[in-house]
matplotlib code that plots the C-alpha trace (Angstrom):
import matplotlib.pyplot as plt

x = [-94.7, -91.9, -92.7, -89.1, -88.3, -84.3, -83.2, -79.9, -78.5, -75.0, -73.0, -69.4, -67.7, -65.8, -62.4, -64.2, -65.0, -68.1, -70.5, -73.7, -76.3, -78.2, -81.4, -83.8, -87.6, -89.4, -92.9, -95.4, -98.5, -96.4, -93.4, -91.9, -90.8, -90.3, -87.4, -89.9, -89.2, -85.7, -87.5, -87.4, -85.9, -83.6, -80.8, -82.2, -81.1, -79.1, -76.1, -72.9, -70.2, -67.2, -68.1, -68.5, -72.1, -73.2, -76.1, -78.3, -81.7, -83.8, -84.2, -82.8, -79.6, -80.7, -81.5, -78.6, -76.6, -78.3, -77.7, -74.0, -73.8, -75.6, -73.3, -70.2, -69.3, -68.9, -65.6, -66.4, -69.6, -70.0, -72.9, -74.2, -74.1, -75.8, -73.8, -70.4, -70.0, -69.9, -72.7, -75.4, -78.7, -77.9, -73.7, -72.9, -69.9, -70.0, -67.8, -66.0, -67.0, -65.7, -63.3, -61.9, -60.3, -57.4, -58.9, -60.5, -59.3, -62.1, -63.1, -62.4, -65.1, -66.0, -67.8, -70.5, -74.3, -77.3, -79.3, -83.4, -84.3, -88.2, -89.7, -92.6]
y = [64.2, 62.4, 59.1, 57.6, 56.3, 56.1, 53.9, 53.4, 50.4, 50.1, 46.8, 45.4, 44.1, 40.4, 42.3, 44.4, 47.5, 49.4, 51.4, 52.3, 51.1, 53.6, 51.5, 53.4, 52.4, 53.9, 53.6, 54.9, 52.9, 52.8, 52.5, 55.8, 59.5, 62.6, 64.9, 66.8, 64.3, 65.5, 68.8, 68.0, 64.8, 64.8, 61.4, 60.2, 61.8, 58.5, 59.1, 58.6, 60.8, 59.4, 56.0, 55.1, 54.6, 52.0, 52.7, 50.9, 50.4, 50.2, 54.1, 56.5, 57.5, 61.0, 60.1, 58.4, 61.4, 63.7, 60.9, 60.4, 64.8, 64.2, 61.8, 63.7, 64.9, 60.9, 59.1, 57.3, 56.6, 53.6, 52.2, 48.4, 46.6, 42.9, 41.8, 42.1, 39.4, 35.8, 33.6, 33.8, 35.7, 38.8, 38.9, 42.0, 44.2, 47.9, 50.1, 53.0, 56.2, 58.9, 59.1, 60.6, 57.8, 55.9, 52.2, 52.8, 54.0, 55.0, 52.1, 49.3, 46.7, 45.9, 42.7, 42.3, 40.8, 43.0, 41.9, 42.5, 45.9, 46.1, 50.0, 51.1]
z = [-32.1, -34.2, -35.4, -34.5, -30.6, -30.1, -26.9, -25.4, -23.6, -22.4, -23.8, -23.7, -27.0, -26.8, -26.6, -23.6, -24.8, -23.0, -25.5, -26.1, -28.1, -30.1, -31.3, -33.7, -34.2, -36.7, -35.0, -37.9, -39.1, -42.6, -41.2, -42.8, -41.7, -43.3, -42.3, -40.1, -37.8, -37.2, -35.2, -31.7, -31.9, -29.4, -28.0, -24.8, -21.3, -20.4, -23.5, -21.6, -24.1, -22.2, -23.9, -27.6, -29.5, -32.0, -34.0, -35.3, -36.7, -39.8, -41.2, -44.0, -44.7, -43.6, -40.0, -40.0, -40.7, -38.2, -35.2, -36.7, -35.7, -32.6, -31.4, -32.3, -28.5, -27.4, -27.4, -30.7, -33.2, -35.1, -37.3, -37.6, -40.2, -39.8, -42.9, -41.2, -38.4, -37.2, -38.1, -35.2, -36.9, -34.4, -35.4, -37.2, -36.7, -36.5, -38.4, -36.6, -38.5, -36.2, -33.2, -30.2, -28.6, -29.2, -28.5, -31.7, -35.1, -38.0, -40.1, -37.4, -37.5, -34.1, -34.1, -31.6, -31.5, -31.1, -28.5, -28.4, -27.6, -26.8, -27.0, -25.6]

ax = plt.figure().add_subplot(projection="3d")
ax.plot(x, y, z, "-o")
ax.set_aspect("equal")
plt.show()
């Protein structure tokens, strides 16, 4: 069993844009994975691909990368970063990385705030 739960919730941006939420939780004891947790791991059944997919999460580069792939069929993939956004503690703004849409163009920082997202 991998040691990493992924959950999606849908969102809208302020300029009205639906997308996804892809929220990683590392859920070992030490708080770390190995790349044998990429076997099996799979994105949740609820992924819409007609609509774009933030990620987001505390975990290595390398997971990143393998969710970044995974995602490649939806309209457009973008990764968090808390350090680019308006001043509330949960601004941020993700940055575009990929994309098959033209409501977004790669490197675009959409700027949204991560609500609470609460795994079992």
């Amino acid at each position: 069993m991998s040691d990493v739960e992924l959950a999606i919730v849908s969102g809208t941006t302020a300029a009205g844009l639906s997308y996804q939420h892809l929220h990683i939780q590392i859920t070992a004891d030490n708080g770390l994975i190995t790349p044998a947790d990429l076997k099996g791991l799979d994105l949740p059944k609820n992924l819409i691909p007609s609509q774009g997919v933030v990620i987001e999460g505390k975990a290595p580069i390398w997971l990143y990368g393998y969710l970044v792939h995974a995602c490649h069929a939806s309209a457009w993939v973008a990764c968090f970063d808390p350090r680019l956004g308006g001043d509330s503690p949960r601004a941020g703004g993700a940055v575009v990385i990929e994309t098959h849409s033209p409501l977004v163009d790669v490197g675009q920082i959409i700027d949204m705030e991560m609500g609470v997202i609460l795994l079992g």
